[in-house]
Every structure is written in C-alpha cells, then in structure tokens.
C-alpha positions in Angstrom: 15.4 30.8 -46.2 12.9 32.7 -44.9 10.2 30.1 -45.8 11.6 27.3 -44.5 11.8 29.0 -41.4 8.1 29.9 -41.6 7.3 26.4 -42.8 9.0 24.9 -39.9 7.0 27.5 -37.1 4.0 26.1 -38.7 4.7 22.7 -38.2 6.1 23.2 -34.4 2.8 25.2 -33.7 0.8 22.3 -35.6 2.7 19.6 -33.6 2.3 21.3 -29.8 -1.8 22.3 -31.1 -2.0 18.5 -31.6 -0.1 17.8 -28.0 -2.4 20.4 -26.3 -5.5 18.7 -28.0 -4.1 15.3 -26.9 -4.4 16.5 -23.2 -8.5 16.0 -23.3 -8.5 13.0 -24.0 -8.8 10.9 -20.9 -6.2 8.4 -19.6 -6.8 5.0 -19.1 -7.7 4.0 -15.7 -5.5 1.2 -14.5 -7.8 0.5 -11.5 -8.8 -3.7 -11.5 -12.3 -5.2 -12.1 -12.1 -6.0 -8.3 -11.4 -2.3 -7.4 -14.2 -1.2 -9.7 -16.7 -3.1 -8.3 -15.4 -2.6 -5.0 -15.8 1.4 -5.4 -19.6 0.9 -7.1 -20.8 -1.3 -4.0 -18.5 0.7 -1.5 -21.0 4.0 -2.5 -23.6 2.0 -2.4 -23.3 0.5 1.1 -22.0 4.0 2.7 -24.3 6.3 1.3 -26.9 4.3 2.1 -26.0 3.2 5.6 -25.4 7.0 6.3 -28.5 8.4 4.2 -30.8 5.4 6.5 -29.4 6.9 9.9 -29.3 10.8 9.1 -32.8 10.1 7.7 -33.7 8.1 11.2 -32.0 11.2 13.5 -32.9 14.2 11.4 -36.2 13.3 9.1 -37.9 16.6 10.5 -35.3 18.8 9.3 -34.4 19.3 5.7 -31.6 18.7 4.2 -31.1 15.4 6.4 -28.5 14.2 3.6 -26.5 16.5 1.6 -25.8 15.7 -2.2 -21.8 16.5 -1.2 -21.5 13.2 0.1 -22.0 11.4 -3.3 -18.3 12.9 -3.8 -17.0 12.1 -0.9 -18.0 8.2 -1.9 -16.5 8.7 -5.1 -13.3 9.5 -2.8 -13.7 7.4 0.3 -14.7 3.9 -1.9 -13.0 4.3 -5.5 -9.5 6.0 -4.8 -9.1 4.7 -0.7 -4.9 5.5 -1.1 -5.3 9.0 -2.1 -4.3 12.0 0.3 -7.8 13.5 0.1 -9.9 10.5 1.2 -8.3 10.2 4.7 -10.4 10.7 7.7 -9.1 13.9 8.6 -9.4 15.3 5.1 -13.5 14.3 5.2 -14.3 15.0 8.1 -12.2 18.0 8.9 -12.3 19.5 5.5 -16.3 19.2 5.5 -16.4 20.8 8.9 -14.4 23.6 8.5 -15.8 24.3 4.6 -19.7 24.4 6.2 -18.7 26.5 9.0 -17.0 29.2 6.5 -19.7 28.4 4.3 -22.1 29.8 6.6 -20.3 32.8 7.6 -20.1 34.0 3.8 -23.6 33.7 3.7 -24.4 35.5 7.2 -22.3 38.1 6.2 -22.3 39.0 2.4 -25.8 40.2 0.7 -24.8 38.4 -2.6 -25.3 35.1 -3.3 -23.2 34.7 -6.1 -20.1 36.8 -4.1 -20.7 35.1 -0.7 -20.8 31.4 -2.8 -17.3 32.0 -4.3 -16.3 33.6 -1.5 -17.1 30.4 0.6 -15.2 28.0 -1.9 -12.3 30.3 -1.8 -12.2 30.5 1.8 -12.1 27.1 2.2 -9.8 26.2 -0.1 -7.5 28.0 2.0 -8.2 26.6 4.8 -8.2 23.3 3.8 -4.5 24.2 2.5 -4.1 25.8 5.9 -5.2 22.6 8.0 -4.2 19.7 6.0 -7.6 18.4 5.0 -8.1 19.4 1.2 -11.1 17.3 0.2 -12.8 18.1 -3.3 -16.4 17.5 -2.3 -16.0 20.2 0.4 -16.2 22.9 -2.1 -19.6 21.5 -2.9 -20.5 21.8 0.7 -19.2 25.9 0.7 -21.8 26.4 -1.5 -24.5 24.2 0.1 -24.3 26.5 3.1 -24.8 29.6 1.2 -27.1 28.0 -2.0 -28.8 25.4 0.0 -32.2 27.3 0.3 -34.0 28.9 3.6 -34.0 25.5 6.1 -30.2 25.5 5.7 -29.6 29.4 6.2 -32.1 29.3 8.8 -30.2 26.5 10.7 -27.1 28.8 11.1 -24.3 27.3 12.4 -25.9 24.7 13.1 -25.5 23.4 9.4 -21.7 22.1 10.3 -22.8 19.7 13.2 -25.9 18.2 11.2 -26.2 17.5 8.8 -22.6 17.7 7.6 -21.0 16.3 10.5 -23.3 13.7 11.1 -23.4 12.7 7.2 -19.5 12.9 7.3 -18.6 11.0 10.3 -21.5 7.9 9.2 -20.0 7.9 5.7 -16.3 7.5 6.9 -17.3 4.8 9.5 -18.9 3.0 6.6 -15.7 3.4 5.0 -13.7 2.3 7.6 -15.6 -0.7 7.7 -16.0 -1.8 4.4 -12.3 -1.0 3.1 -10.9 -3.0 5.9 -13.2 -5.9 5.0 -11.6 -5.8 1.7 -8.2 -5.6 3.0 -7.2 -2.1 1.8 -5.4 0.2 3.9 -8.1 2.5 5.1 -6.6 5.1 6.7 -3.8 4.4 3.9 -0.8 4.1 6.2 2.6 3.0 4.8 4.2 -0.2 5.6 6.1 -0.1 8.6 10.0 -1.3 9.1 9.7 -4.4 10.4 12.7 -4.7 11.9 11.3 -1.3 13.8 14.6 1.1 13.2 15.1 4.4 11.9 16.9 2.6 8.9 15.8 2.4 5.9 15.0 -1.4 4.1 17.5 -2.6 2.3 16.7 -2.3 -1.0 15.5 1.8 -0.4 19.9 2.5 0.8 21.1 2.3 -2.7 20.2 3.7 -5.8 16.5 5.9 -5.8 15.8 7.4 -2.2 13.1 9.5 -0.7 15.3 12.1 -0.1 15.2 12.1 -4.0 11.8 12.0 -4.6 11.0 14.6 -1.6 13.4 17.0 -3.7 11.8 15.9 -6.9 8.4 16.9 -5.6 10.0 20.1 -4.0 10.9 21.8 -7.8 7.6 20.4 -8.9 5.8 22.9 -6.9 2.3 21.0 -8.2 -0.2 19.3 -5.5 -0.2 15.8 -6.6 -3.3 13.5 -5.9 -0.7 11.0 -4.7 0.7 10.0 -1.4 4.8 10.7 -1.4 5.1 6.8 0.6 2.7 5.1 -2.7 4.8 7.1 -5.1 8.3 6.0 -3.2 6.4 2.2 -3.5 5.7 2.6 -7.3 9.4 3.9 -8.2 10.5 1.0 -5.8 8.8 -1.1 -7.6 9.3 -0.2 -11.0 12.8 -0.8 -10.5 12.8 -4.0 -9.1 10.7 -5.0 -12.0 13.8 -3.5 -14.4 16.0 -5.9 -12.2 13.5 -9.0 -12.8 13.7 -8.3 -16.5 17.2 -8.4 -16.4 17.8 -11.2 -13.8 14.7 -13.3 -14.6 17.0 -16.1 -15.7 18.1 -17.3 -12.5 15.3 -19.3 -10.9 14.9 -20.9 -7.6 15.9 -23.9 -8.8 19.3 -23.2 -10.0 20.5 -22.1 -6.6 18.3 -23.5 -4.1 20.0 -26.6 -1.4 18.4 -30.1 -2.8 19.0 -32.1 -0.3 16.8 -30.6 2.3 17.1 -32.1 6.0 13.2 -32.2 7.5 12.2 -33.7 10.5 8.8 -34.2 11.7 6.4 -32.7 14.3 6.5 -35.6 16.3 9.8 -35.8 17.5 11.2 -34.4 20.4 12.7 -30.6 20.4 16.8 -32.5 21.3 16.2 -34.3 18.0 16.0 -31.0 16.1 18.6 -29.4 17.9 21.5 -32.4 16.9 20.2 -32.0 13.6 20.4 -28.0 13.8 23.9 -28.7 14.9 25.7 -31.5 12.8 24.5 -29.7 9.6 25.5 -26.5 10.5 21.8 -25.0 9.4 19.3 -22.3 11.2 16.1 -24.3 10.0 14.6 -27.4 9.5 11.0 -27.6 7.5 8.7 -29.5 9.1 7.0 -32.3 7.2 4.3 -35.2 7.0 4.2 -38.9 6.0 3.6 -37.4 2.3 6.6 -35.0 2.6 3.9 -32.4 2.1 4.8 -28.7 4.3 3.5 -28.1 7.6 5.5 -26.1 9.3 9.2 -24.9 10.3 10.8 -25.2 13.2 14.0 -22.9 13.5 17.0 -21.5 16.4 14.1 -19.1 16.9 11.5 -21.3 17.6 13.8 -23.4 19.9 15.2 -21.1 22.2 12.3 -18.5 22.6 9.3 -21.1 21.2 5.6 -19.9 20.3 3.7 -22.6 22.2 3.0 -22.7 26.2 5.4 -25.4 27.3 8.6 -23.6 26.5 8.0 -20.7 28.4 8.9 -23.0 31.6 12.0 -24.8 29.4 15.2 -25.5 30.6 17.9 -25.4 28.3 19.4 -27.7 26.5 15.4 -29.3 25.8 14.7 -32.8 27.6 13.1 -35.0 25.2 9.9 -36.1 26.6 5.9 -36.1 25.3 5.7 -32.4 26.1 8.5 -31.4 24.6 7.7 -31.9 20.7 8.5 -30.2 17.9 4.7 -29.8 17.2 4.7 -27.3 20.4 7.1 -24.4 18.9 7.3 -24.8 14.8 5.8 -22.1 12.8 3.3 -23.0 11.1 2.4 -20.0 8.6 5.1 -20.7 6.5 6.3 -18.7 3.6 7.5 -20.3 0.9 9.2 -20.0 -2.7 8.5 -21.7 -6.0 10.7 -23.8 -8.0 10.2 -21.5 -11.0 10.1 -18.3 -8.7 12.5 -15.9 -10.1 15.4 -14.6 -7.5 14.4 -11.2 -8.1 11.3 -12.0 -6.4 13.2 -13.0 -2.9 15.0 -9.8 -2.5 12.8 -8.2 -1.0 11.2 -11.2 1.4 15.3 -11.7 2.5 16.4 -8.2 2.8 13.4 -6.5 3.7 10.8 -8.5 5.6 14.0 -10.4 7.5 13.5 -13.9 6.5 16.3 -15.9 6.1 15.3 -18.9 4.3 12.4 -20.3 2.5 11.5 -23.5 1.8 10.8 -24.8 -2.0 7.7 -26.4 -2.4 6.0 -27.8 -5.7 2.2 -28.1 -6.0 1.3 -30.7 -4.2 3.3 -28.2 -1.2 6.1 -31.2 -1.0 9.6 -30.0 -0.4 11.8 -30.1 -2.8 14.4 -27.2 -1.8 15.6 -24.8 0.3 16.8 -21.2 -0.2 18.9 -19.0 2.2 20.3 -15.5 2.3 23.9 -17.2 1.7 22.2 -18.4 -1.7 21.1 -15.7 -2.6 23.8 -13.4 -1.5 26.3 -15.9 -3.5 23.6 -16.0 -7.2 24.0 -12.1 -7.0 27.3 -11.9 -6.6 27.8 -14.9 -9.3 25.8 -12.9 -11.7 27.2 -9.3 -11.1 30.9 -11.3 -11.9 29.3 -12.5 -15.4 27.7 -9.4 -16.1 31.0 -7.6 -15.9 32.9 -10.4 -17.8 30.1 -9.9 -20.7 30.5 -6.2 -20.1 34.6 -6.4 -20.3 34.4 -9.0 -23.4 32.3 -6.7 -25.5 34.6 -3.8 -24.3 37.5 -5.9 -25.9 35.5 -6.9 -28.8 34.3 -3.4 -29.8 38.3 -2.5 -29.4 
C-alpha cells in the first residue's frame, strides 16, 4: 500500500515537472504574414523617421536617440491592439519613467540602488497613471546608467531626448498603422445604432459583465484589451453556431424572384413598385442584371443626392427626379453559398435589413431579409428540438 502510494507521488511530481518544463517552450504566434511584415517595416519607417529628425534637432547633444525606443517599435508596429502601445501609455509612461529616472540618480549615490530604484518607481507610477509601457523601464535606467551627457542634462533628459523621440515615434505610428487600416489608437467598434444598448447578439448568452467579473478573480494584468477579448469570445461563439448551423445557406432561404428596377427611371416608378409588392427595397440593376446600387424607403423619403433635399412628397416623375439621384451605391451584399450564420451579425448588429444575392459575375440572383432570416432560425430551432425530443424518446 504504502508503495503504491509512493509510486503514484512520483508520477504526479513527474507529470506537473514535465507541465512546468512545458511552460518554456514558446507559443505559436498566430500573427499573419501581412502583420509580420507590417511590424518589421513599421520599425523600420518610425525609428528611422524619428532617429533622422532627433538627429536633425539634437546632433550636438548626445544621446540624440535613445536605444528604448527599439521597444517601443516592437510595441507601437507589431502588437498596435495591445493596452501598452497606446499613445498615452508611450508617451506618458516614457515621460514620467525619465523624470523619476533622473530623480533616483540626483538623489541616491549608488548606481546599482538608484537604477532599481528608478524601474521600481516607475512601475508604480505607470500603475498609478494608466500608462504601463515595458520599454519605459529601459528608459528608468537610461537616466541613471546613460553616462555623464545624460546626468549632466538633468531634467532636461524627459523633454529631449525622450519626449521628442517618443512623440516622433508615435506620429510615425499613427501614420503608418492608419495607412494599413488598423485601429491605431485601438478603439472599439462603436454601436451603430448610437444607444446605450448593447448589439444584439452581446444580450444573450456571454456578456461583459461576465468577462469583467472573470477578469476581476483573475487578479493578473493581461496584455489584452477587455473590448478585443469581449470580440474574441464573441466570436468564438458565433463560429460554434456556424459549425452547427453551417447547413443552411443563402440559397435555401433567400426570395428568387427579386423585383429590380433600373437607375434610369423616375423615383414614382420605384415607389408603385415599393408599394404593390409590399417590400422596403429594390436593387438597382444594369442592361446585364449586373448590381449597381439600391434604392430603398430610406433613400426615397430622406435621399442622398442634392435634388431631394428640395422634394415634395409624393415624387413628380421628371429628368431630375431619377432613381440614379438617391440609390445607394456601396452596396453590401451576400453570397449564394454564404452561410446564415454569417448574416447575423450584418442584420442584427450593423442594422441592415436586407441584402441582395449576387453570383460572380455580381448579377442578382436573390434577396435576403430580416423576415428570412428571423423565419430559417426559428425553422431550425423547431428541428433541432424535434431531433432533440426524438432521441429523448428513442433513448427511452
């Protein structure tokens, strides 16, 4: 007995060795080849866009460039999203790590003490001010390590180099991430419809009140933004739902039969039309049946072009009063093979409420509303059950 017991410690201390072992090896990094070389020519454009212009302002004093700022790229261009590469974070956590950076070394005789005084100090600072930023560690101890010019500079130290470098690095940033179309600052997608509510697919099921209570017990500073992680939980449950629902198609519930009209005729045309078929869009086609716009109850009675904002009501059919003048032209669209899963969240979140089906050549062959969608859903939650039920019965 007592063997086995001792046999069975060993193994349990083998196996949680092994899963402590496990935790140096690194973790794949998920990032795309587009984000990779986005981050390697990112650091390369803003360090040297900064380094040129501190080098142009500050060549006669020395540092002009700090090596900090090769961190900060590493930040600012290869992980844009996270919490610690936000404006504030650089520049303020920079600013306020040199300044105390150059108080430890005024003040304490030691190198060493004053050094991990500094990266102390301003780690709790940073904490205190909401602007934790790795690389401003490094910058603690360039103020106290950085040799005589930078001692001799004071406080001086926090406005240039630092400040300068900082603020030219995060324009760079700025620019360059915005170019690419990631969110730099990273800001979470607003409500569209701009309420206090939240979208329709975050009022049921997973919540943020969840995940803020989550994060709560897990005491732990994640390198995360709450809003991304809400996205990826979001999303990994829609993607659950896909799995399961990815049988239903556009095609199987889409209207065939599509009524289009034309930009060339008048606005009253598209309003009988509106009203004898008892729909709230019409897509808008050419000689080819090929997509080029929609015109919709919107569109009519508030219009996007110049010559409805004079309109009388009902529309007078005449040359300047075209369906050309008010259709939207940007128009989203769904795929014959799209699965429904995929149109939640355009319908109940971004507020559209129909989509036209296109094939490749961008000819319509379909229509989808929120009343076909609503009714697949419900269609398949009543087959789900009856499977559920017959099983039940079966298992009986």
């Amino acid at each position: 007995m007592h063997s086995g017991m001792t046999n069975r410690r060993k193994r349990f201390d083998m196996n949680l060795a092994s899963a402590w072992l496990r935790g140096f090896i690194p973790a794949s990094i998920k990032a795309g080849r587009r984000e990779k070389l986005a981050a390697c020519a990112g650091a390369w454009v803003g360090l040297m866009f900064s380094g040129l212009i501190s080098k142009s302002m500050l060549g006669d004093f020395n540092p002009w460039f700090i090596a900090p700022m090769g961190a900060s790229a590493v930040l600012l261009f290869g992980l844009p999203s996270s919490p610690l590469a936000q404006p504030w974070s650089l520049v303020g956590g920079n600013l306020v790590s040199a300044l105390i950076g150059v108080a430890c070394a005024q003040t304490i005789a030691d190198p060493l003490f004053a050094a991990s005084a500094a990266a102390a100090f301003s780690i709790a600072a940073m904490f205190a001010l909401r602007c934790l930023h790795p690389p401003s560690g490094a910058v603690a101890l360039t103020a106290v390590l950085g040799g005589p010019a930078v001692l001799a500079s004071g406080y001086r130290f926090a406005l240039w180099p630092v400040g300068l470098n900082s603020l030219l690095l995060l324009a760079a940033a700025l620019v360059f991430n915005n170019l690419l179309r990631r969110r730099y600052p990273h800001m979470h997608h607003a409500n569209p419809h701009h309420t206090a509510d939240p979208l329709p697919t975050h009022r049921l099921g997973f919540t943020r009140a969840d995940l803020d209570e989550a994060l709560k017990a897990h005491e732990e500073l994640l390198d995360v933004d709450p809003d991304d992680l809400e996205d990826i939980f979001l999303d990994a449950q829609l993607q659950a739902y896909r799995r399961r629902s990815g049988r239903i198609r556009c095609s199987d519930l889409m209207s065939k039969d599509v009524v289009t009209v034309e930009q060339s005729m008048p606005l009253q045309a598209a309003w009988r039309l509106l009203a004898k078929h008892k729909i709230k869009a019409l897509p808008v086609v050419d000689e080819a049946n090929a997509l080029s716009g929609i015109v919709s109850l919107h569109d009519l009675f508030l219009g996007h072009g110049h010559t409805t904002q004079t309109m009388h009501w009902p529309p007078q059919p005449s040359d300047a009063h075209l369906i050309e003048h008010v259709m939207t032209r940007n128009v989203r669209t769904a795929h014959p093979e799209q699965s429904i899963a995929e149109l939640v969240p355009l319908f109940s979140d971004a507020g559209y409420h129909h989509l036209p089906v296109v094939d490749r050549q961008r000819r319509v062959i379909g229509m989808v509303t929120q009343s076909d969608l609503v009714a697949a859903l419900y269609r398949s939650s009543l087959e789900e059950s009856g499977q559920g039920m017959a099983t039940a019965r079966a298992a009986a």
